[in-house]
C-alpha positions as CSV (number, residue, x, y, z in Angstrom):
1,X,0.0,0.0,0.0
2,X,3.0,2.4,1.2
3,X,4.7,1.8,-2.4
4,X,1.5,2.1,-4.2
5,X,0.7,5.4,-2.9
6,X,4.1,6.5,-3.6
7,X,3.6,5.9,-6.9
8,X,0.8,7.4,-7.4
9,X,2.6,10.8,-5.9
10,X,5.1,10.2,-8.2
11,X,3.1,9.8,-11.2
12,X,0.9,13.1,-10.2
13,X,4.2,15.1,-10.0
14,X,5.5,13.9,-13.4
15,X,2.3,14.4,-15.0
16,X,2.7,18.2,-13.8
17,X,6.1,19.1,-14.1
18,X,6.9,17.5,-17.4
19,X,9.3,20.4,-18.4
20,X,9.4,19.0,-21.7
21,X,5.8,20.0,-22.3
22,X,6.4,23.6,-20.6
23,X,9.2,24.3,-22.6
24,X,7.3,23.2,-25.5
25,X,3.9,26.0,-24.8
26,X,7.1,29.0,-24.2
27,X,8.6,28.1,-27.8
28,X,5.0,28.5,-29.3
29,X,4.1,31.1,-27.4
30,X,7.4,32.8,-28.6
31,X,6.6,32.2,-32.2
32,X,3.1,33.7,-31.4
33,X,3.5,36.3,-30.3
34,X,5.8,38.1,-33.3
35,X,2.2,38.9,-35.0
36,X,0.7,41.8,-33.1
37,X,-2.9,40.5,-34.7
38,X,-2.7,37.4,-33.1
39,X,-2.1,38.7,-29.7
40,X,-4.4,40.9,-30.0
41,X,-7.4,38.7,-30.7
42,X,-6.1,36.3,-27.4
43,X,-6.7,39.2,-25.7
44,X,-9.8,39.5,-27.3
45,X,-10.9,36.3,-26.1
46,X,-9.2,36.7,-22.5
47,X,-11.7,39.9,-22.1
48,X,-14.6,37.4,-22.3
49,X,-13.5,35.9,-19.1
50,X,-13.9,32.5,-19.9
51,X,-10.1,31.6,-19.5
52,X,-7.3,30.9,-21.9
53,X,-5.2,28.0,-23.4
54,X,-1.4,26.9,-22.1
55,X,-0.7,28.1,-25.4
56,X,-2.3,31.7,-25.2
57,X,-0.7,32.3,-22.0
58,X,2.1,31.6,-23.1
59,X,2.1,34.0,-25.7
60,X,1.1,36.8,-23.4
61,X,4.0,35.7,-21.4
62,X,6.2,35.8,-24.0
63,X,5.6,39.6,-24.9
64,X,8.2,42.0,-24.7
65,X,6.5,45.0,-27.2
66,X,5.5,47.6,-24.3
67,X,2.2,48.5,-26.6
68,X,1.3,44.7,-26.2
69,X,2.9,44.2,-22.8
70,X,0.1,47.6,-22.0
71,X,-2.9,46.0,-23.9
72,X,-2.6,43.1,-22.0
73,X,-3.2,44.8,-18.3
74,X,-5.9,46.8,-19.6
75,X,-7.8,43.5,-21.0
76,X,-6.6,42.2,-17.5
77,X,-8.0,45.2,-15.5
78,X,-11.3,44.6,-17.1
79,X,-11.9,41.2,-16.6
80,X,-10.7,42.0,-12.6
81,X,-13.1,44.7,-12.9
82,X,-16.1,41.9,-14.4
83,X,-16.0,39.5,-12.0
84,X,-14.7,41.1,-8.5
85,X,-15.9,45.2,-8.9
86,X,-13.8,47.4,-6.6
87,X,-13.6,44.0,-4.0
88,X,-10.5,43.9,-2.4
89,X,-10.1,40.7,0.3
90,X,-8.1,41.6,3.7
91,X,-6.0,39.2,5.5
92,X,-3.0,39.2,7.6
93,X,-0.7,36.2,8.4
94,X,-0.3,34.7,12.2
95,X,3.2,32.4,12.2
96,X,3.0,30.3,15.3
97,X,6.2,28.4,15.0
98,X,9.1,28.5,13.1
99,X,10.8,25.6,14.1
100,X,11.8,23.6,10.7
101,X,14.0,20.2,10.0
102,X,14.3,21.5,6.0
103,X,17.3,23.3,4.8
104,X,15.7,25.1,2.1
105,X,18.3,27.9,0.6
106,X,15.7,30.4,-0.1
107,X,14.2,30.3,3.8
108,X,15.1,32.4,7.0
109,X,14.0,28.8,8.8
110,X,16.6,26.7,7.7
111,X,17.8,24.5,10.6
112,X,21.1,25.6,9.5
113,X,20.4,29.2,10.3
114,X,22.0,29.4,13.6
115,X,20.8,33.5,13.2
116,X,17.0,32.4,13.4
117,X,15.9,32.8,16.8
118,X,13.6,29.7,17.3
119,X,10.1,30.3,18.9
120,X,6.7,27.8,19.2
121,X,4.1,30.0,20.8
122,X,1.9,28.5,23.2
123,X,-1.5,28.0,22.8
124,X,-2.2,31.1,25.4
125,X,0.3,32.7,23.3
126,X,-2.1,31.8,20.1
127,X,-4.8,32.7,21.8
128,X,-3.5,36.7,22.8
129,X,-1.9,37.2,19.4
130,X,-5.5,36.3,17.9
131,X,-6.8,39.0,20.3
132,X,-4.1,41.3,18.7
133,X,-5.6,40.6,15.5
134,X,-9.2,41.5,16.1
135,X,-8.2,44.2,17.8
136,X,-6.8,45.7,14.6
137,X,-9.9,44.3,12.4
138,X,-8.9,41.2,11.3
139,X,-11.3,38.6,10.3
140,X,-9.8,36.1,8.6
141,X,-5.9,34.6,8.6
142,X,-3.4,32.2,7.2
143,X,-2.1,29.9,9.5
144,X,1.6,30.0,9.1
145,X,4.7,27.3,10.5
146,X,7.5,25.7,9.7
147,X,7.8,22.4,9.0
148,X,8.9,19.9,12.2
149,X,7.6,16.7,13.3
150,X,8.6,16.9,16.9
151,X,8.4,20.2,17.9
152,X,5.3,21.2,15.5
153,X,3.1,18.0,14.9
154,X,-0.6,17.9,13.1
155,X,-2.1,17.8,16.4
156,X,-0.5,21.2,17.5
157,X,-1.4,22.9,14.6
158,X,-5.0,21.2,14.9
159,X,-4.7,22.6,18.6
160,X,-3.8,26.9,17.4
161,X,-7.2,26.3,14.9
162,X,-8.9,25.2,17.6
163,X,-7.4,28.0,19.9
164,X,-7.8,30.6,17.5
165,X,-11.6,30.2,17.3
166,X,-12.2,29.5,20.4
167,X,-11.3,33.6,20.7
168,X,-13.3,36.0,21.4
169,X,-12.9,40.0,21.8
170,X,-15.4,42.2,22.5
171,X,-17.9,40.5,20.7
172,X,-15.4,39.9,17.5
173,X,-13.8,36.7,16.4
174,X,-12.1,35.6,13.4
175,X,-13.9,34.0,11.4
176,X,-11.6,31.7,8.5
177,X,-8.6,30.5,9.0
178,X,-6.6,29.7,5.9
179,X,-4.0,27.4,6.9
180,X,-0.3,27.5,4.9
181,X,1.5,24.6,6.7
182,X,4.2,21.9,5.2
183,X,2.4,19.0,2.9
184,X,1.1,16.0,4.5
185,X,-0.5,12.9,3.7
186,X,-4.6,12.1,3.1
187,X,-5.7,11.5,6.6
188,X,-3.8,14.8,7.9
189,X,-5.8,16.7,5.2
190,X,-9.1,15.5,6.5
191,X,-8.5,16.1,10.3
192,X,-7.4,19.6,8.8
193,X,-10.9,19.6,6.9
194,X,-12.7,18.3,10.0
195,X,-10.8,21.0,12.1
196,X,-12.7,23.4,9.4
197,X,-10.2,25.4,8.0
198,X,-10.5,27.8,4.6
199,X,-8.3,27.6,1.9
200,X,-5.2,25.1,2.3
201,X,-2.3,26.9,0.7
202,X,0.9,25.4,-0.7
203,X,3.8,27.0,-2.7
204,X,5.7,25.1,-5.0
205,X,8.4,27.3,-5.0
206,X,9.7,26.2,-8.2
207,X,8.0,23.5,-11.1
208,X,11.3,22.8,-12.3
209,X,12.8,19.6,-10.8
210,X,16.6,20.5,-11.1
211,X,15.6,24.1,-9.5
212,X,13.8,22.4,-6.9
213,X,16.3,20.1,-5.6
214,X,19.2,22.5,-5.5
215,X,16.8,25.3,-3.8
216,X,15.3,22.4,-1.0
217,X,18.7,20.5,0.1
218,X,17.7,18.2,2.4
219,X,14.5,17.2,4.4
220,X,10.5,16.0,3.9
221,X,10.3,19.2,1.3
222,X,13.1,17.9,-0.5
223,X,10.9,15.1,-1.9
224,X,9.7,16.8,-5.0
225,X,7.0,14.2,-5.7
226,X,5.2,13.9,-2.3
227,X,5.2,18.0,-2.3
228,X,3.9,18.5,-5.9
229,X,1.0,15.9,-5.1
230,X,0.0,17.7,-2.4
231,X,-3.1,19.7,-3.5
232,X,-4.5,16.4,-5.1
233,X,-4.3,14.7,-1.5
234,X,-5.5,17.4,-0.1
235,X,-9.0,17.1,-2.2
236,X,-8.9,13.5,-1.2
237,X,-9.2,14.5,2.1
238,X,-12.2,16.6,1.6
239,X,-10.5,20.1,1.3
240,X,-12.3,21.8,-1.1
241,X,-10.7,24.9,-1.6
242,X,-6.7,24.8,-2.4
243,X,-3.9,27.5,-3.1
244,X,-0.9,27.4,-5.4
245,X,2.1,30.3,-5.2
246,X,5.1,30.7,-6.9
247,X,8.3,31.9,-5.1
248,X,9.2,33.7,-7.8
249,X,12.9,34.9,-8.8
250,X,13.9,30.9,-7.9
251,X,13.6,30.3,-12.3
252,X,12.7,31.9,-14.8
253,X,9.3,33.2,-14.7
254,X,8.0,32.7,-17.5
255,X,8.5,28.9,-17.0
256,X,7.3,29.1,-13.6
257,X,4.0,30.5,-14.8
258,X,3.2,28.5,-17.7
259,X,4.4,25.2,-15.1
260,X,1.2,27.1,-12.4
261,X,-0.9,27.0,-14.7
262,X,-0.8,23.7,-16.3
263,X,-0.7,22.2,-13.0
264,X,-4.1,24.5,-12.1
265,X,-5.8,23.0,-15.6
266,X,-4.5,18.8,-14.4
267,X,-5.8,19.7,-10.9
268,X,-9.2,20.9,-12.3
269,X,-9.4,17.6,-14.8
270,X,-8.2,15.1,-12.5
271,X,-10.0,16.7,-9.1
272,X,-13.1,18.4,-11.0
273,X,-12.5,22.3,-9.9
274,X,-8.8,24.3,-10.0
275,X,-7.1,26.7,-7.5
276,X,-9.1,28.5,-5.0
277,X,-6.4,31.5,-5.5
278,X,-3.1,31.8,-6.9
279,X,-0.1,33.6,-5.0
280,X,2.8,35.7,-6.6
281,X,5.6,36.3,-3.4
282,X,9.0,37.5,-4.9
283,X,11.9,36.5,-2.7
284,X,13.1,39.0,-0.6
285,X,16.0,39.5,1.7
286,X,15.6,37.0,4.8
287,X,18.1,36.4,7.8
288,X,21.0,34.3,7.3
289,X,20.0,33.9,3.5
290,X,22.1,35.5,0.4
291,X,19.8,37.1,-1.8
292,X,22.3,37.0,-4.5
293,X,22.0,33.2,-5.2
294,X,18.8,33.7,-7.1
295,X,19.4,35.5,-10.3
296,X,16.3,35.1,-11.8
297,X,14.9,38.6,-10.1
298,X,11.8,40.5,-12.3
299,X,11.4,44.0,-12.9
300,X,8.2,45.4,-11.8
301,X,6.7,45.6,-15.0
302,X,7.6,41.7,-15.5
303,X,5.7,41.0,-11.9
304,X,2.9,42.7,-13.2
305,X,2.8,40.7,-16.4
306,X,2.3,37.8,-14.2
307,X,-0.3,38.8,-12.4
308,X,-2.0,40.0,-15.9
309,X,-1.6,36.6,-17.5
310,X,-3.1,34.5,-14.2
311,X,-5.9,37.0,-14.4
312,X,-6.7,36.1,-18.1
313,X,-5.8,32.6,-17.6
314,X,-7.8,31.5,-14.8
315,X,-10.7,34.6,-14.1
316,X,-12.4,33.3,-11.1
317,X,-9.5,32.8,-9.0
318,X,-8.1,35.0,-6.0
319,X,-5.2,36.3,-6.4
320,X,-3.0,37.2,-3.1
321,X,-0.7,39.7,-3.2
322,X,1.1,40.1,0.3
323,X,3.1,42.7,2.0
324,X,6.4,41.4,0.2
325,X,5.5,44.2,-2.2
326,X,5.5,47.7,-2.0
327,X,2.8,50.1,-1.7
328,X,3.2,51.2,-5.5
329,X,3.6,48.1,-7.0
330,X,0.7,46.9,-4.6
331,X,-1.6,49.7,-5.7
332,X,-0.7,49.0,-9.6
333,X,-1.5,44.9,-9.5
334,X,-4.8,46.2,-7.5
335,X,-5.9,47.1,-11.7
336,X,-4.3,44.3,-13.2
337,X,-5.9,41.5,-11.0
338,X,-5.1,41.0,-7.7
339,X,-8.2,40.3,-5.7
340,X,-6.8,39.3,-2.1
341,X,-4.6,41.3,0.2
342,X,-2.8,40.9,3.3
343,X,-2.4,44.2,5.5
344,X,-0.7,45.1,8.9
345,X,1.5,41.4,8.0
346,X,4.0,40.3,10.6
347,X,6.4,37.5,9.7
348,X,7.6,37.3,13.2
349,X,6.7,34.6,15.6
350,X,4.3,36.2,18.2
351,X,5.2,39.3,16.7
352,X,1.3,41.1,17.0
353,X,1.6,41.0,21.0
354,X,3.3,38.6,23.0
355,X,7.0,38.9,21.5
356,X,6.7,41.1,19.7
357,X,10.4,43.4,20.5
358,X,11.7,40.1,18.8
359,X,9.8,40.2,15.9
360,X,12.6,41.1,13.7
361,X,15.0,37.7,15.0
362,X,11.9,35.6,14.1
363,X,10.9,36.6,10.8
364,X,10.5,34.3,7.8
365,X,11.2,37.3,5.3
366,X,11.2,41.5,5.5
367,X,8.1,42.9,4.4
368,X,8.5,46.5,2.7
369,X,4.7,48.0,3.4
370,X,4.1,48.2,6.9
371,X,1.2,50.8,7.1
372,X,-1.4,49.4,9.4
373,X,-5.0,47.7,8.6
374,X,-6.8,50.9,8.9
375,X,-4.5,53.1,7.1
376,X,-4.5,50.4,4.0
377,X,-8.4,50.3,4.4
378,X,-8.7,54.5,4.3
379,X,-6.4,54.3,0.9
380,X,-8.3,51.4,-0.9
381,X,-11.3,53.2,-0.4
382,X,-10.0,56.4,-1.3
383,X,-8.4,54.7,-4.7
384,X,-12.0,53.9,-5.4
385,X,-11.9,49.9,-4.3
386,X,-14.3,48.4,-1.3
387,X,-12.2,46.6,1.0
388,X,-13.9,43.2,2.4
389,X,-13.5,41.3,5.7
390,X,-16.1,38.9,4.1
391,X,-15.8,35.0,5.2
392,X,-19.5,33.9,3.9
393,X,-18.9,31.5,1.3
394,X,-17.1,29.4,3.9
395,X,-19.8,29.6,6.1
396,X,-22.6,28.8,3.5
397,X,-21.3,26.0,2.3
398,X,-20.3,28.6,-1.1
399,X,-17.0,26.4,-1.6
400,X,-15.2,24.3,-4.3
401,X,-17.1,23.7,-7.2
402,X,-20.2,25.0,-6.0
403,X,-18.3,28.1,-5.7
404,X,-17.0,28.0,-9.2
405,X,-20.7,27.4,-10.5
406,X,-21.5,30.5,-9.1
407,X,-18.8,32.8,-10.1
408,X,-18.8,31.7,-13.4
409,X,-22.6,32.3,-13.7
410,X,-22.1,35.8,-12.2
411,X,-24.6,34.4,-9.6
412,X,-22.2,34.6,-6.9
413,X,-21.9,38.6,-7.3
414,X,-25.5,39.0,-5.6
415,X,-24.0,37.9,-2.3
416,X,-20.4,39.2,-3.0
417,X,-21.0,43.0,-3.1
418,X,-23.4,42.9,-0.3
419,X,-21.6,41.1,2.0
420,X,-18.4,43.1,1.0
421,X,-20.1,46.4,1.7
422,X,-21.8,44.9,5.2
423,X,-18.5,44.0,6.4
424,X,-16.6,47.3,5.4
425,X,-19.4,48.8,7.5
426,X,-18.6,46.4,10.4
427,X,-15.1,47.3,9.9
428,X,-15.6,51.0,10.0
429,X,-18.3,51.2,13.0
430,X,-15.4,49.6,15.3
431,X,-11.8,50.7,14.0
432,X,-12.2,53.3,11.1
433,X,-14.6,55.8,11.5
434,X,-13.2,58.1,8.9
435,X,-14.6,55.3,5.8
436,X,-18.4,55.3,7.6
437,X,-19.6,57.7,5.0
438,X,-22.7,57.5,4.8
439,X,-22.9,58.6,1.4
440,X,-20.5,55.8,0.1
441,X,-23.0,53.3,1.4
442,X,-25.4,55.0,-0.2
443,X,-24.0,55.4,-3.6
444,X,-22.9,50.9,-3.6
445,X,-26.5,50.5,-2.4
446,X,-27.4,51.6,-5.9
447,X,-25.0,49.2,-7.7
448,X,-26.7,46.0,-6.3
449,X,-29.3,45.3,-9.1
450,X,-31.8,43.0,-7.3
451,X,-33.9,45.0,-5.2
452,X,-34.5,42.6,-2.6
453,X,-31.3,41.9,-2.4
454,X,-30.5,45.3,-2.2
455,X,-33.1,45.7,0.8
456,X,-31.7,43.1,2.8
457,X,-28.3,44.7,2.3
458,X,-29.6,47.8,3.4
459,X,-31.6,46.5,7.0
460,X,-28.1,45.1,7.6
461,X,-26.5,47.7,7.5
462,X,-29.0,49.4,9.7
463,X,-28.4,47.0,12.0
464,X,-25.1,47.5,12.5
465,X,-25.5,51.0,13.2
466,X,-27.6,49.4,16.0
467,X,-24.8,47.5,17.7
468,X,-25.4,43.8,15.9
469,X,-22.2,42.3,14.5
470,X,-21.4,39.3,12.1
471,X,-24.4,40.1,9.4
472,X,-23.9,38.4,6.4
473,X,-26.1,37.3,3.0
């Protein structure tokens, strides 16, 4: 049985890495891309929001011609604009543990970075950093550890979900936990279902074999074919929802998204629905790790063609953009595609409250926008987009492919706006009072088409003013 599972792994991974496939789409999407007409109707087709080829993608990855390279982000922008409005998704991300028996080159938590100072919070710990969290605004996290059997089992990162809902301040909670946690097998993935978590996330790092075993030297995320299976297990333990990222400037880019995708479209043909959302991070500088080891760096303008292209590629999925990035480039891939956004992000171990004067020796990687929840909440209103705390779907039952039938029937928009606007409202009664403007809830009131829609929408709000909390469609 042990053997016949690990082949199965094994044959999953091949089946999505094959680099001679990838390499394959980015020489056709090369040879496409040298007639401007062509590209242009791909785009023409992206802009209907129904997806793209391998191929097509690969054309828009392969452009270089800044006229194109701008075409593409404004069919990008509108497609964004289709299917999420001015909806911007808030998270931040609570590391409990950072602890880790990998040596990956890339990582702050190598074991063999003797700079790391080593910290597993408690579950009191947990417990006061979750209050930390609401306190800012927060309703929804990702889960965040490193990976080690002994010191961080299953059962203690069962126990922090456990911990972190059991929370409750001042009549707040949060309400979805996303968990991003090392890859385990199909039992572990359906105590983590049963524990009811949101979105399992795992990053790839890098599709390329070669690239991945130079960047992950030794340990359990050294074994390429048990990581890249992951997301497929994960399904097969019931978790409906699933995140792939990138770590971007590992490869080459343009590889790395063609390999994301074609590993989204296998996922959605051999599981029946793709990636929940996709995530972009960049590497940046980390303790003990040299940041000139990975040469394959992007400008700005390439990092946005990324986002572009998944936005085309695969329309209904979130996008996360964390606070890796600056507050420009943040504010640009805003119009490009990016749908999900963490704020107020500490990398450090206990670093919202209970260690927090240590934050720095703990820290996975150095974030470069720092501006707090409410201060990224004022500006995305004041650029015109609705920031939402909203965790319904997951609540409703709104998940996997049921969530996918929705989107893609534009169904899912008459509880997505509401609920967005209800839980800015929430957000703005108890930490922001400068974005509870009346006359901005007035003027999205008028956006929601179906009037009793619209009127249920409205008596929520009312009773918010009121003092009720947690209203949601």
């Amino acid at each position: 049985m042990v053997d016949a599972a690990r082949e199965e792994w094994a044959q999953i991974a091949r089946n999505i890495e094959n680099e001679q496939e990838i390499m394959a789409l980015l020489e056709a999407g090369r040879e496409r891309v040298d007639s401007h007409d062509e590209v242009l109707a791909i785009l023409k087709k992206a802009e209907e929001a129904k997806g793209l080829t391998l191929e097509e993608a690969a054309a828009l990855i392969a452009i270089e011609d800044e006229e194109l390279r701008r075409a593409t982000w404004e069919a990008a922008g509108k497609v964004k604009h289709a299917i999420y409005g001015n909806r911007v998704v808030m998270f931040a991300p609570l590391y409990v543990a950072n602890h880790c028996v990998n040596n990956c080159r890339y990582c702050g938590y190598s074991f063999k970075n003797k700079e790391m100072m080593r910290k597993k919070l408690t579950m009191d710990e947990i417990k006061e950093e979750t209050r930390a969290l609401i306190n800012m605004g927060h309703k929804r996290i990702a889960l965040e550890a490193g990976e080690d059997p002994v010191n961080i089992p299953l059962s203690y990162i069962l126990d922090a979900i456990g911990a972190i809902y059991s929370v409750e301040e001042n009549a707040l909670n949060l309400r979805r936990i996303n968990v991003n946690i090392a890859a385990t097998d199909v039992a572990g993935y359906k105590a983590l279902h049963d524990a009811e978590i949101g979105t399992y996330i795992l990053f790839q790092e890098s599709y390329r074999r070669k690239t991945y075993e130079n960047m992950h030297v030794s340990g359990p995320k050294s074994n390429f074919n048990y990581h890249t299976s992951a997301h497929h297990r994960a399904m097969m333990g019931g978790i409906e929802d699933v995140g792939f990222g990138v770590l971007y400037g590992l490869d080459d880019w343009r590889y790395e998204t063609i390999a994301m995708l074609r590993h989204a479209h296998i996922l959605e043909k051999d599981q029946g629905v793709g990636p929940h959302t996709l995530s972009v991070p960049r590497v940046k500088k980390a303790i003990g790790v040299d940041n000139e080891m990975f040469p394959y760096a992007l400008t700005d303008d390439e990092f946005l063609q990324v986002v572009a292209v998944l936005r085309l590629s695969l329309p209904y999925a979130g996008i996360i953009l964390s606070t890796r990035e600056s507050i420009e480039v943040r504010n640009r891939a805003l119009t490009l595609g990016v749908s999900q956004m963490s704020a107020a992000s500490c990398t450090g171990v206990g670093g919202y409250s209970v260690y927090k004067e240590e934050k720095e020796k703990t820290a996975q990687f150095s974030i470069t926008d720092e501006r707090s929840l409410a201060e990224v909440v004022r500006s995305l209103a004041q650029g015109g987009y609705m920031p939402s705390f909203c965790t319904a779907c997951y609540r409703c039952g709104r998940t996997g492919d049921r969530f996918m039938e929705l989107a893609k029937s534009g169904l899912i928009q008459l509880v997505c706006q509401p609920n967005a606007l209800v839980t800015l409202k929430e957000f703005s009664l108890d930490f922001c009072p400068e974005t509870n403007n009346p006359a901005y809830y007035e003027q999205e009131l008028e956006k929601i088409a179906n009037e009793k829609v619209r009127a249920d929408t409205k008596d929520k709000l009312a009773r918010l003013e009121k003092g009720e909390r947690d209203l949601y469609l």
